[in-house]
N, C-alpha and C positions, 0 to 999 in steps of 0.2 A: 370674157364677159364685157359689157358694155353697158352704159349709161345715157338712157335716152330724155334730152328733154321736154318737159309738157308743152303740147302746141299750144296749149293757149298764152305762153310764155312769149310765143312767137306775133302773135294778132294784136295786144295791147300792149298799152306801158308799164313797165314794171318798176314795183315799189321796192324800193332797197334803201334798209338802216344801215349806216356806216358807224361801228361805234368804238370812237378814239380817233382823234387826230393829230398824233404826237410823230412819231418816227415813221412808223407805217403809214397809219392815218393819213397823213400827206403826200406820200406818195401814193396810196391807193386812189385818195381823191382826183389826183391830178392825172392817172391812166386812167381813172373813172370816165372824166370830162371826156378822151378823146376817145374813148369808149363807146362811150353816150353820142358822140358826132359822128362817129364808123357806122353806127348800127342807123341812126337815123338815114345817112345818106343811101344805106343799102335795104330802105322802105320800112325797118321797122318803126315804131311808135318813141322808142323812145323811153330814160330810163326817171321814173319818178324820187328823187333823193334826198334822206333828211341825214344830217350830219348829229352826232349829240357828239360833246364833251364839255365836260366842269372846268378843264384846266385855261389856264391864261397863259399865253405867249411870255417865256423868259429868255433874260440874253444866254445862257446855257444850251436853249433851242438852235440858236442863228449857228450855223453851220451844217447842224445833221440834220434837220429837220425844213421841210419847203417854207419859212418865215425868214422876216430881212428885219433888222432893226426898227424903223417903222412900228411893226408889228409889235412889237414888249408890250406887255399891259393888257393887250388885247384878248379874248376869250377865242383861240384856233380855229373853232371849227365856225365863227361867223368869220373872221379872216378870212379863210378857204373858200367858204361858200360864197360871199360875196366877191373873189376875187375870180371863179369861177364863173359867176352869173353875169359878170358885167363883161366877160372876155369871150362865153359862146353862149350868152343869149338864153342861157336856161333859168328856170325859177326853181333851183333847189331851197331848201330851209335849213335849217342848224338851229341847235338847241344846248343847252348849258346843263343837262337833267343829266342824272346819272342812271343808269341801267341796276337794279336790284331782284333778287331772287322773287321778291314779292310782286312785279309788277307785271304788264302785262304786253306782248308787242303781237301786230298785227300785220303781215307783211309778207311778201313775195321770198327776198333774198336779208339775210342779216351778213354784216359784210364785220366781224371780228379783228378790232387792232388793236387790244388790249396787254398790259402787261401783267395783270395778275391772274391767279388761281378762280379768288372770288368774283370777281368782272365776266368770267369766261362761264362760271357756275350762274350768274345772273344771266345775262343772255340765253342759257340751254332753259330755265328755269322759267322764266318770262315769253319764249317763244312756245312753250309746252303750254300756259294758261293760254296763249292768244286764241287758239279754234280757228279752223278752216282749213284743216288737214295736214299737210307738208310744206315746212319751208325752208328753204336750201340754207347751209349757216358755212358761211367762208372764214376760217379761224387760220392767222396768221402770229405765229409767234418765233422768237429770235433768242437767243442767249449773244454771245460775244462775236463766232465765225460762225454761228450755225443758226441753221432755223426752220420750222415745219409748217406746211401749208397742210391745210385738209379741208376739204369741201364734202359736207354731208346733210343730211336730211333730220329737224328736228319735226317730230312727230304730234302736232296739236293738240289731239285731240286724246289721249292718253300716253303717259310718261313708259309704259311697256309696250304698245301698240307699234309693231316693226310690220308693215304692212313689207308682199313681194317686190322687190324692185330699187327698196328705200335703200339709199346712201348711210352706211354712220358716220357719226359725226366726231369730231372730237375726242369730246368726252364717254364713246362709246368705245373706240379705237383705246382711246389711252385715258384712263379713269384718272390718274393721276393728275392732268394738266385741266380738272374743274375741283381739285380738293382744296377747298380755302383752308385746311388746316395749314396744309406745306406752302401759302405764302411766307411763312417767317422764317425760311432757309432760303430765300431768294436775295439776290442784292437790292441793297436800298436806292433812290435816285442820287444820282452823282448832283455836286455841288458844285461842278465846275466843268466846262468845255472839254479842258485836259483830262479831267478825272474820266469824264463821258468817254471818250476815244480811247481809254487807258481798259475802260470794261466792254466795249464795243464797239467794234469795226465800222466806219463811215459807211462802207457801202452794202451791210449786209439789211437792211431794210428795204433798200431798191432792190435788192440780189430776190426775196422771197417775195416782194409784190411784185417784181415781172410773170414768176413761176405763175402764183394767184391768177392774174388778171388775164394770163394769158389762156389758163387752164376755164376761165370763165367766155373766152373770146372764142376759145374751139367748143364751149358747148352749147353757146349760142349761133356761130355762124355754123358747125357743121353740124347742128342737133344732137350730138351724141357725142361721150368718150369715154376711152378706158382707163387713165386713169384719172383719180379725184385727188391728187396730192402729192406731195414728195416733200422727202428731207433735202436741204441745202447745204455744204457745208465749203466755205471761200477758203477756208484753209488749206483745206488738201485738192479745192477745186470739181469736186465731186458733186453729184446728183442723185438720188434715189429716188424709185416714182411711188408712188403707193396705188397701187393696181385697182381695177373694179374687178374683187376676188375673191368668192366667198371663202376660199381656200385660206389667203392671206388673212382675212378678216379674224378667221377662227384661231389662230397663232394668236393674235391678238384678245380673243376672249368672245368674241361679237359672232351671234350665230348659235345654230342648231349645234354645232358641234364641240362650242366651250367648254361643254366639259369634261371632252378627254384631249384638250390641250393647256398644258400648264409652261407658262414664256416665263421665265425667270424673271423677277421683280428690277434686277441691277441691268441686265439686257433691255428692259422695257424701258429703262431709266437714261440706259446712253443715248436710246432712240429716239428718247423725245426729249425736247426742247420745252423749257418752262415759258417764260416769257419773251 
């Protein structure tokens, strides 16, 4: 199977939320940018992008995270965006608002760099009220040496409406990884640079936004792919893709056929990555 994308995707600019600018977040921004200057030069339009996040620039950031001392104090995602806008001439925005179950987003692409359960449950939640039918939701998440990319399709205009064709999403794949109940079996944030490196590998945030960015790079420049995702893990060096496959899909739960497959809850559990 195959994953084709909407021409009209291709004639305009496209509007894409980025939400988080912490570990991912930064790096996604900054393959965004040269992203955004690839597709311009090869005649498209061009990509419309607002950044949000509440958090401020800490010295615990400066190493793993795209910020320099400089930066402490500062709010990330105007950091990034300005440091972006002044280097390739674009006018993106950034914003300090937080993403909530209750609110409401309107948008082409939602580009997910979040670390919790509930953030991820906010985004699938808010992109369902927005209206105007499909819109692609790129959800990047990481534990220690591992991490899972998935790009899928949140469905506007009804919360059960799986029109032929649709991507799942996330939260559709793996129900787990939007339950704000099992945020409080997660680790808490580290206090300290050492503590940070001690729960998570330097490079495994660039490791899952290559995968991301690059999986976004072959469905705009070739229109189409097969697959929408994979597991990473730096440990053992290894890649898993996650296929465009209604087969696969239903293993997972998603589909006509959920219910005569039953994936073990601990299986389902090694496979995916919390945050």
């Amino acid at each position: 199977m195959r994953h084709e994308l909407h021409a009209t995707l291709l004639t305009r600019r496209v509007k894409i939320l980025v939400v988080g600018a912490g570990g991912t977040g930064s790096q996604v921004l900054t393959s965004l940018a040269q992203f955004d200057h690839a597709m311009r030069a090869l005649g498209h339009p061009g990509f419309d992008v607002h950044v949000t996040d509440p958090d401020r620039v800490s010295p615990t950031n400066i190493g793993r995270q795209q910020f320099w001392p400089a930066d402490v104090g500062h709010f990330k995602s105007e950091v990034l965006v300005h440091r972006i806008n002044m280097a390739m001439g674009t006018r993106w925005t950034a914003g300090i608002e937080k993403v909530s179950a209750s609110g409401s987003i309107r948008t082409d692409l939602v580009i997910g760099c979040v670390d919790t359960r509930a953030a991820r449950f906010g985004i699938v939640r808010s992109v369902e009220r927005g209206g105007g039918g499909l819109t692609y939701y790129l959800d990047f998440g990481n534990s220690r040496d591992t991490g899972q990319v998935v790009l899928g399709q949140v469905s506007n205009s009804g919360r059960k409406l799986n029109p032929e064709g649709k991507l799942p999403h996330v939260g559709e794949l793996f129900p787990e990884a939007i339950d704000p109940s099992l945020d409080a079996n997660d680790d808490q944030p580290s206090c300290s640079i050492a503590e940070a490196l001690e729960k998570q590998s330097l490079f495994i945030n660039r490791a899952v936004t290559v995968h991301g960015m690059n999986l976004l790079w072959k469905l705009f420049r070739h229109r189409e792919i097969t697959e929408h995702g994979c597991f990473v893990n730096l440990a053992s060096g290894q890649t898993r893709p996650i296929p465009v496959d209604e087969a696969y899909w239903a293993t997972n739960g998603y589909g006509p056929e959920k219910a005569h497959v039953r994936l073990r809850k601990k299986t389902k559990k090694a496979c995916l990555l919390a945050a």
